[in-house]
N, C-alpha and C positions, 0 to 999 in steps of 0.2 A: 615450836611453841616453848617458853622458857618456865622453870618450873616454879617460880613465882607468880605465874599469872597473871603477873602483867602484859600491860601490853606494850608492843618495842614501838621506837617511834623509826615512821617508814625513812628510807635512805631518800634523799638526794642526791643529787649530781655531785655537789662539792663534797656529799660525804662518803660516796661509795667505794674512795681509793683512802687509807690515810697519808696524812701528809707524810713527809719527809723531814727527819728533826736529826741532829746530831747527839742531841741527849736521851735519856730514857726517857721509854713512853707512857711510864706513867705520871710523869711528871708533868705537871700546865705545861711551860714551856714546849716539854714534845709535844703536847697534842697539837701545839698552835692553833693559829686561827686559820680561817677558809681562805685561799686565796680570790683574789677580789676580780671578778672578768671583766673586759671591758667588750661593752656591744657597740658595732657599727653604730650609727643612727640610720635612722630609715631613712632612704632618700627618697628626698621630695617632691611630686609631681609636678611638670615644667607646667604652666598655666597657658591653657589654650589660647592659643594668638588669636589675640583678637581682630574681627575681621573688620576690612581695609576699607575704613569712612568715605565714603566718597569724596575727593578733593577736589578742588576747583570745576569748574562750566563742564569739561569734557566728563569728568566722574559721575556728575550726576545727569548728564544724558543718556552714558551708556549704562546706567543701573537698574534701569526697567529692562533692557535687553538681559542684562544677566540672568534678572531674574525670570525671563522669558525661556531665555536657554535650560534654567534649572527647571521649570516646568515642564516645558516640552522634552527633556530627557527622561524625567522620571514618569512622566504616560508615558512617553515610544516606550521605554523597555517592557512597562508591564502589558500595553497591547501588545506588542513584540511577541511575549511571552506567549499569551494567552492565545494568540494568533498562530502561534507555532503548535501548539498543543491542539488546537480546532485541527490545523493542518495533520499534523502528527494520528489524532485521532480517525478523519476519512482517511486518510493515507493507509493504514492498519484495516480498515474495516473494507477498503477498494482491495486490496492483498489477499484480506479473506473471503472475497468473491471471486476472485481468479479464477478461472477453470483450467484442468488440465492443458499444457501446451497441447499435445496434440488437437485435442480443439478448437485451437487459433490456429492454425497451420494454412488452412482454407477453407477462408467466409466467405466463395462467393454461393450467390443465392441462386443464379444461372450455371447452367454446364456450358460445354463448349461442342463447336463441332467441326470437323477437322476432315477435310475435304480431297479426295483422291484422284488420280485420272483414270483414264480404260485399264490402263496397266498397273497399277494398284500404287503410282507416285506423289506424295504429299503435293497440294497446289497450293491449297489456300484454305484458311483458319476464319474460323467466325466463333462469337462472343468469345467468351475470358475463357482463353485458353490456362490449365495447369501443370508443370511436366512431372508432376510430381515432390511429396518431400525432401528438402534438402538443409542439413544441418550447419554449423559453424566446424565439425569435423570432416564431412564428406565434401563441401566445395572444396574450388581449387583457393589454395590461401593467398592467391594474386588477387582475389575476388572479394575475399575477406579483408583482405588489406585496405581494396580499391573503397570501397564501401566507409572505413573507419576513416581514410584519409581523407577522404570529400565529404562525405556527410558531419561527422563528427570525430574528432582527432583526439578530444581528453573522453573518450565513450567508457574507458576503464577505469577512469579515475572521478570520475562527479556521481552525483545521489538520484541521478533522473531528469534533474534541470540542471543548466548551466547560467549561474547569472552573467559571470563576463560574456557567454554569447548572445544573448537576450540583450546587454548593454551594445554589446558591439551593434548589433541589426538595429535596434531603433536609431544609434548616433549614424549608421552609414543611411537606415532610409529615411532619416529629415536632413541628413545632407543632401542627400536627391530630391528634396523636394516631394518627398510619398509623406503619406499619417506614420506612426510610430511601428504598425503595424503592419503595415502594408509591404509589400515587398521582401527584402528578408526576414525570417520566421525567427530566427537564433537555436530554432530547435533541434535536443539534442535527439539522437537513433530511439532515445527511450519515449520522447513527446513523440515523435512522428508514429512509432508505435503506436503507440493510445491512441491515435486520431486515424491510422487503418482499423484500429478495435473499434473505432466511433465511442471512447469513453467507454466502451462496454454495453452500447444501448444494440439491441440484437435489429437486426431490418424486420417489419413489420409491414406486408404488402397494405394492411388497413388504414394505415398511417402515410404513407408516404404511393404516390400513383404507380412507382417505379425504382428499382433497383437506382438507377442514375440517379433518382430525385434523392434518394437516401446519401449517397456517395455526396452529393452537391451540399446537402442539410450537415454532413461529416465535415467539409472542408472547409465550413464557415469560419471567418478568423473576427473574434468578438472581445472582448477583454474577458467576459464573464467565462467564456467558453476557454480561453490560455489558462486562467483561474485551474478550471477545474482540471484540462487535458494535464499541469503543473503536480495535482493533485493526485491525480489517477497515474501518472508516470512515476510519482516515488512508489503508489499503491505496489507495481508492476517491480521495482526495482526492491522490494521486500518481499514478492512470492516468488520470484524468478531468476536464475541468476545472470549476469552479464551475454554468455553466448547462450543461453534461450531468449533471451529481447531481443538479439541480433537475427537469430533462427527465424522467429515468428516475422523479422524484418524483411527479411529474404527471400521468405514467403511468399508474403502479403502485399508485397512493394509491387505498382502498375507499371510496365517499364515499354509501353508500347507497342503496337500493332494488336492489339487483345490478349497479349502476355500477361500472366499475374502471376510473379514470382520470378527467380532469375533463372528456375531450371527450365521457363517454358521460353523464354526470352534469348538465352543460350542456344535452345533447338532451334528456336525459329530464325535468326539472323544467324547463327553459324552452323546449324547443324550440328551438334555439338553438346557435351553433358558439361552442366554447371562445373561437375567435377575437374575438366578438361579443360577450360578456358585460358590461356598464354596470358602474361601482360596487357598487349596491345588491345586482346577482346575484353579482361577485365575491368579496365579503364576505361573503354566504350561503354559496358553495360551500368558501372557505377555514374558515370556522366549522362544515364537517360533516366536520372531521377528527379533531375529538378524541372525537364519539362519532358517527361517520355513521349507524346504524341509529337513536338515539334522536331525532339532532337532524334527519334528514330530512322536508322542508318537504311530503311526500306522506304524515307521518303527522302531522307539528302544524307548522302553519304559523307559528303563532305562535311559537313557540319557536325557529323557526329563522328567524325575523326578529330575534327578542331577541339571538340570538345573533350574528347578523349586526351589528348597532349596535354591538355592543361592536369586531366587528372593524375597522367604520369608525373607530369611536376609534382603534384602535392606526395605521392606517394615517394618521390625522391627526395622531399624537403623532410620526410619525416621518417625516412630513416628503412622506410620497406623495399627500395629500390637501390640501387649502387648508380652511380653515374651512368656506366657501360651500360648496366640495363637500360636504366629509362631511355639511353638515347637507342638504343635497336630498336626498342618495341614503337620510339616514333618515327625509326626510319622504315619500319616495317609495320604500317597501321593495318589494324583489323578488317577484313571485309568481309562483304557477305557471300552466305551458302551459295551454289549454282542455284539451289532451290528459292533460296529467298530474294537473289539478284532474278528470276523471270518476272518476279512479280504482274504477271497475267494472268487472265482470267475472270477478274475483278467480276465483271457483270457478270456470267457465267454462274459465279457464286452467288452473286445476290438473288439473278433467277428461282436457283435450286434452293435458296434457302425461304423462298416466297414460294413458289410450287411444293413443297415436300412437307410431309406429316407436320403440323403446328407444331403439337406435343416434342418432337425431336427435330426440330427448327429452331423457329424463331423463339418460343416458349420452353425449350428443350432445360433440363435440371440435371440433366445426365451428359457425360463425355459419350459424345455420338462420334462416330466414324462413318461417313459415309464416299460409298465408291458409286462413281457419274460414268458418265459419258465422252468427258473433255478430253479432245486428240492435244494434249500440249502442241506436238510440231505443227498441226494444223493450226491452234488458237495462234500460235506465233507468226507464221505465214498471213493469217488475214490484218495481224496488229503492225506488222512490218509494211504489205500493201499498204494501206489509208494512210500509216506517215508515209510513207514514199510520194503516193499521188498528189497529197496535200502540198508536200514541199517541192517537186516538182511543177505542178498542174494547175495549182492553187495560186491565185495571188496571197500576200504576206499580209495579214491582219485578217482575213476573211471571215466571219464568224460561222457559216455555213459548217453543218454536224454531216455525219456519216454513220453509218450502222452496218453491221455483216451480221449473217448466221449462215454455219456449213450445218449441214445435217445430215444420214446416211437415207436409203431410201423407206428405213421403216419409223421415219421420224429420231431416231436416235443426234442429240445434237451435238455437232465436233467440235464446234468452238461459235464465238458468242463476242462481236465489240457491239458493245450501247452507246457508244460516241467517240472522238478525238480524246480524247482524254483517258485515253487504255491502263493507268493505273489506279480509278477512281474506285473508290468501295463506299458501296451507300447511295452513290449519283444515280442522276434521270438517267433512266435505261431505254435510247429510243427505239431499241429491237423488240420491247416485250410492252412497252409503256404508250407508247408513240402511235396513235390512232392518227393516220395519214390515208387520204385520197390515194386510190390503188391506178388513177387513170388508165391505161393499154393495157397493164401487167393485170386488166381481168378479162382482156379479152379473150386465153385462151378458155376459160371457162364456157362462153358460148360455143366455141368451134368443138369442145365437149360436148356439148351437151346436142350440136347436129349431128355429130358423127357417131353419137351410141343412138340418136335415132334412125342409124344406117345411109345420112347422106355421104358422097362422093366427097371427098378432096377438093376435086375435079370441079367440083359443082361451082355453076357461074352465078354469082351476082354483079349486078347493077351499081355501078362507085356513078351515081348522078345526083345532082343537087336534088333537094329532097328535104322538105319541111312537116312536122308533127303536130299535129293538136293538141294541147293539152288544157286540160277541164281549166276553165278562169284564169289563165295566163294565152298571151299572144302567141302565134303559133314559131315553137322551134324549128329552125332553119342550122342545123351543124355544119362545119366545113373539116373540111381535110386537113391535116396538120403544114401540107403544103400548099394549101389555098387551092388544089389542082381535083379535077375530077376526071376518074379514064375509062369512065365505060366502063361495061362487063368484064370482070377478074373474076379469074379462080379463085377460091377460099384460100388457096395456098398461097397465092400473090396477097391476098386480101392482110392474109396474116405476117406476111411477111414485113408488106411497105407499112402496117398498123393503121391502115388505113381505115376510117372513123364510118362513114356511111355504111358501106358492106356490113362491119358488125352490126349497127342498128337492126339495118334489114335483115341480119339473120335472127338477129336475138325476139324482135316481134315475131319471125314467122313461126321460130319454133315455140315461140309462147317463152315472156316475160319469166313465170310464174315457175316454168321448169327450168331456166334458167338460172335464178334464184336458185333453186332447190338443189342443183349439182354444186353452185358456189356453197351453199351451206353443207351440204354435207362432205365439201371437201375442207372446211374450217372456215370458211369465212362466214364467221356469226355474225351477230346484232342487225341493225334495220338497214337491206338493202333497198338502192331509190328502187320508188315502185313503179317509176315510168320510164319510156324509151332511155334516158341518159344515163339507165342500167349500166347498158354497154361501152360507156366509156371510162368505166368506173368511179364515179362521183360516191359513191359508200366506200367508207373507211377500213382499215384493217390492219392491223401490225405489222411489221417484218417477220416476226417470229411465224404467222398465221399464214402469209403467203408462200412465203419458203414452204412450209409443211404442207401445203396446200400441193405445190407444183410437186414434190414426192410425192405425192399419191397419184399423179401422172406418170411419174417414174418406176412405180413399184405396179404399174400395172392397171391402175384404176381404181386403188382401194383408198378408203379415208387414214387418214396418219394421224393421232395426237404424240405433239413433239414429246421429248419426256429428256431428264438428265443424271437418274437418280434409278442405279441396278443395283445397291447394294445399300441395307443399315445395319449398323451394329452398335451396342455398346460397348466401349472402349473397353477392353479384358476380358470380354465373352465373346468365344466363338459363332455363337447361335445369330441365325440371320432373322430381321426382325419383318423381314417382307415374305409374304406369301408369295405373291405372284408381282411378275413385272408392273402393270395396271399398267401398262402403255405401249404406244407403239401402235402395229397396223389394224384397223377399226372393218369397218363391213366396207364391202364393196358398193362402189358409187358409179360406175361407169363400164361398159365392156371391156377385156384386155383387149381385144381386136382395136375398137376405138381407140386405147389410150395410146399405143404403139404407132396409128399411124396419128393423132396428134404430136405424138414426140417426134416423128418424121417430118411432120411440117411447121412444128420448130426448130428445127437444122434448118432449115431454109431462113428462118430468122437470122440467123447466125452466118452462114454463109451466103446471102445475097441481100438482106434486109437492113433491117435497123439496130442489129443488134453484131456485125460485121467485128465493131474493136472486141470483141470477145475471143475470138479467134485464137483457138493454140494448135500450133502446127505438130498434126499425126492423133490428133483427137476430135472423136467425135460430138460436136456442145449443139444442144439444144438450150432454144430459152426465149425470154420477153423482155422487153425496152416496155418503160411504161411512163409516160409525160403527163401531170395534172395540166389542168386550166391556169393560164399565167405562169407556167413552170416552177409552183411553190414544192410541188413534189418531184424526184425523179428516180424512179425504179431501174434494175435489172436484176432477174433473176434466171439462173441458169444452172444446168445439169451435166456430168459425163455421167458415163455407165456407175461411178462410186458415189457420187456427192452432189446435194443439191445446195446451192451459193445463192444468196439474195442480199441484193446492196439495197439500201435507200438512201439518199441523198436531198439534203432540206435545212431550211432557220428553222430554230427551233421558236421563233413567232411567227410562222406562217409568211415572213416576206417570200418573193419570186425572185429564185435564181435567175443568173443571170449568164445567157448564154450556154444553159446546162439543161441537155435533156439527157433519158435515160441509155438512150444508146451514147452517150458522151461520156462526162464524168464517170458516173455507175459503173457503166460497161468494165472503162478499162481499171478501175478498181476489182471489176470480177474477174476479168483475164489476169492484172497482178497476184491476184490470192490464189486463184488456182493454179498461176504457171508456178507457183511453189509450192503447194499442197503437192501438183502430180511430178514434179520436176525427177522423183526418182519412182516412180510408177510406169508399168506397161499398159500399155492403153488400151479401157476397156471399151468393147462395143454398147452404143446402146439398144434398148431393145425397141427395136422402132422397125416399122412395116413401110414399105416401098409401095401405096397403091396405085393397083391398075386404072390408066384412064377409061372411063366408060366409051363405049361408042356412041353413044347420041347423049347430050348434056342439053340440060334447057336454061333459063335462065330465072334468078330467082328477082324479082324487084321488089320496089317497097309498097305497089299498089296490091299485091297480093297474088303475084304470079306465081307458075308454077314451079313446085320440087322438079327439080332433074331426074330425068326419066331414069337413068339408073338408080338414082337414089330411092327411087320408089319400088323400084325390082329388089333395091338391095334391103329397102324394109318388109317388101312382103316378104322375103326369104327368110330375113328375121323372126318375124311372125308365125311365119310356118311350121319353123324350125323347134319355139320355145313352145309351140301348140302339140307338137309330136313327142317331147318333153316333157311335155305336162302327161299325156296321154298316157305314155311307157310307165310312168309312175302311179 
């Protein structure tokens, strides 16, 4: 501040330096004047081009389009926009629903249950099998690879969808002539995801009838439902990272035979841990993605080798294979376990999974383990028999079916075909299904039921023409299978040639009604005829029921229910879930004395009868040949000392074979199955009685003549016997 106080006047620019003068400065001259600045001009903004008038015809047609173009650009972007940010918003709120991976791991709503033989060897698998979790670190990386190459090859590089693959699928299927949709999906590992998650909608038995119905409602291809599956797969691609969507993929993926997942699909066609898997298997199991029930290598092996080479390709075009490689692993394709190349037993299994506890069957929510009954070398001996016979025996196109069941004698059953068709799972089973006319093959049931009321072997009826009255119908007149009648036979002839009269007239003398009552409580339920034509067997019965029937002959005289099912467990618990067997030998139906010398004179079946092609030389067979009316049916069932075999033979519409009775076809299908079941066996004896001929024998006819005098001696001795019996107690 200056001490005049005034005030100074403030500097500017041109004053805050002084100038530069040659003279003194306090002179005008020195002080001079300001030097004089020169400013730029401002420069001038260029004047917006103006915009281009429409010129001539073509200008002003195309200027509604212009202005169409400027339209529709500036909506698209802002729907664009605003469309993105809807997306963006479910997309974040789908992410934060997610639940833990390991809760994706395995959705299914069913257990499985996994099926063993006597000797404790995997056969056969029912519902959705699991083998457990398996990661994108613990598989083998042929597997991981297989999977990125064929399913989806940019799976590291895009956000959940892929539009170049979405374009490709719809330009290749309206090239083919499919909808836009139809056919290929474009879908990336991250969409195919979300759609085994089902979008994240949980299965709801209330909702939908059945797990399939759900899985079917999942696999719907809608635009509204791409929409959202688009949706839900970025959701996934922001709570998870690239190898957990692959993880949960590998999991959750159906790959065939009731596989879910690659570690149960791995055991089941190779035997083998996901871990473990070569080239050649990894390529197989990533090529049973896009159809796992058809391309599965346990119903055409072929085809799912073809399909496999192709996957080696992809995996060599993209850089996870070397040349050398991919070409060994396709000169050495993958095949299947010994285990899963038998693929037998088929019916077998379906049996035991309809006979055995619901709750851990067919309804089962838990990994069940259960160990049977099934002889694999026997179930393969009776599966190898019927193709052998058929392709030999048979003419070529015939549609005529076949059935077997081997069974031991306390009903225990060794093996099991339900038709021609020995690798079927799920098929008409005509062993357990098949209500058929039992014709001959019920005769021995009457010569039971004479011989526990103590008549003779020996004992003579009457083979004469011979007619029945029956209430409101003309009176039955039967004949012989041979049109032939011979006079009084022994029972033992009777049974031998199957000769039709003799039974009658035994089965009346000894009473209809008790008759019945040994056939039933030897299994053969439901309504037997209630008149004379009993005894040719006109009432119906399974293979399964007669088989298990002629064992209780075998075992002495007791009743058998069949059974296939010694062992339950839940998979990773020791603990056995059965009390008791619940099957097997039932009360006794018949004398042992009886049953013995019936099994006796069924050997005479077999070695002088109708039942002759059964024959194996150094063994002892008993059994029955059994012909329906017009030969729609044709029986043979038969026994050695280990095993009881029952064929039937029939259309499955009830036409009449043709030139096929039971001692024919049947027969030598039971002598094929057994000359390999005992081919490395010592021959056991059966247990059967030689009886003595009486000295005086009468004759039985059908006007109501008499018992054989022995046989009347040998029932009051009976009588006597179980009266002195009763008494001592």
């Amino acid at each position: 501040m200056s001490g005049n106080g005034k005030k100074r006047t403030p500097l500017v620019a041109e004053r805050r330096y002084p100038a530069k003068s040659g003279g003194n400065n306090n002179s005008a001259a020195g002080k001079g004047a300001p030097k004089k600045t020169t400013r730029k001009p401002a420069a001038r903004r260029k004047p917006a081009p103006k915009r281009a008038r429409p010129t001539g015809p073509v200008g002003w047609v195309l200027l509604p389009l212009r202005w169409a173009v400027r339209i529709l650009w500036a909506f698209s972007w802002r729907i664009g926009l605003i469309t993105a940010l809807i997306i963006a918003g479910f997309s974040f709120y789908f992410a934060a629903q997610m639940p833990a991976i390991d809760d994706l791991i395995d959705g299914r709503t069913r257990g499985s249950v996994t099926m063993t033989d006597l000797t404790g060897e995997v056969f056969a698998w029912r519902g959705d099998q699991f083998g457990g979790m398996i990661t994108t670190d613990t598989v083998s990386p042929h597997l991981r690879n297989a999977v990125v190459a064929t399913e989806d090859k940019r799976f590291y590089r895009h956000f959940g969808i892929s539009p170049r693959g979405i374009a490709s699928a719809v330009r290749i299927n309206l090239r083919e002539g499919r909808g836009p949709l139809s056919g290929h999906g474009g879908s990336t590992i991250t969409q195919q995801t979300a759609k085994l998650l089902c979008l994240g909608v949980p299965f709801d038995p209330a909702q939908w009838e059945s797990e399939a119905a759900y899985e079917r409602d999942c696999r719907r291809t809608t635009l509204w439902r791409k929409a959202r599956e688009a949706v839900f797969a970025v959701g996934m691609e922001i709570a998870y990272s690239k190898d957990e969507i692959l993880t949960i993929y590998l999991n959750r993926s159906y790959l065939g035979a009731g596989s879910r997942g690659f570690e149960a699909a791995a055991q089941r066609y190779f035997g083998v841990s996901a871990a473990q898997v070569n080239p050649a298997q990894a390529a197989m199991l990533a090529g049973l993605l896009t159809a796992p029930s058809t391309n599965a290598p346990t119903r055409n092996l072929e085809r799912a080798q073809n399909r496999a080479a192709l996957v080696l390709g992809l995996m060599q075009e993209q850089g996870y294979l070397t040349a050398a490689e991919a070409q060994q692993a396709r000169a050495n394709p993958a095949g299947l376990s010994q285990q899963a190349a038998q693929d037998s037993g088929g019916f077998f299994a379906d049996w035991v999974m309809e006979s055995g506890p619901e709750f851990f069957t067919r309804d089962t929510t838990e990994d069940v383990i259960i160990r049977t009954t099934l002889d694999q070398n026997i179930q393969k001996a009776a599966e190898d028999a019927l193709i052998t016979v058929f392709e030999r025996d048979v003419r070529e196109g015939s549609e005529a079916q076949a059935a077997i069941v081997v069974m031991s004698a306390d009903g225990a059953v060794r093996a099991m075909v339900g038709g021609r068709n020995i690798s079927a799972t799920g098929a008409f089973n005509r062993a357990t299904q098949a209500l058929r006319q039992t014709g001959s093959a019920f005769k021995p049931f009457i010569y039971a039921t004479a011989l526990d009321l103590g008549m003779s072997p020996y004992a003579m009826i009457d083979d004469a023409p011979t007619c029945w009255q029956r209430r409101g119908s003309p009176e039955w007149c039967p004949q012989n299978y041979d049109r032939q009648f011979k006079g009084p036979v022994t029972m033992i002839q009777a049974l031998a040639e199957s000769r039709n009269i003799p039974a009658i007239v035994l089965s009346e003398d000894v009473g209809r009604e008790l008759v019945r009552n040994v056939a039933n409580g030897f299994g053969l339920q439901g309504d037997l005829a209630a008149g004379p034509a009993l005894a040719l067997g006109v009432s119906e019965s399974t293979l399964l029921n007669m088989t298990s029937a002629y064992a209780g002959i075998l075992n002495g005289g007791s009743a058998v229910e069949p059974y296939g099912l010694t062992d339950l467990r839940i998979q990773g618990d020791p603990t056995s879930l059965m009390d008791a067997q619940g099957a097997g030998i039932r009360e006794r139906i018949i004398r042992t004395e009886a049953a013995r010398e019936l099994t006796w004179m069924m050997t005479k079946v077999v070695e002088e009868g109708t039942g002759r092609r059964a024959q194996i030389n150094g063994w002892q067979i008993a059994g029955k040949s059994g012909t329906t009316n017009s030969s729609r049916d044709a029986w043979f069932i038969g026994f050695t000392g280990d095993y009881v075999t029952g064929v039937w033979m029939g259309y499955d519409d009830n036409r009449p074979l043709s030139g096929v009775t039971g001692g024919g076809l049947p027969a030598t299908i039971w002598q094929e199955t057994m000359v390999r079941v005992l081919a490395d066996k010592q021959p056991t004896p059966l247990p059967m009685t030689a009886p003595q001929e009486p000295l005086n024998t009468g004759l039985l006819q059908s006007n109501g003549g008499v018992i054989a005098d022995g046989a009347i001696l040998n029932l009051l001795e009976n009588i006597i016997t179980e009266a002195e019996a009763n008494s001592g107690q």
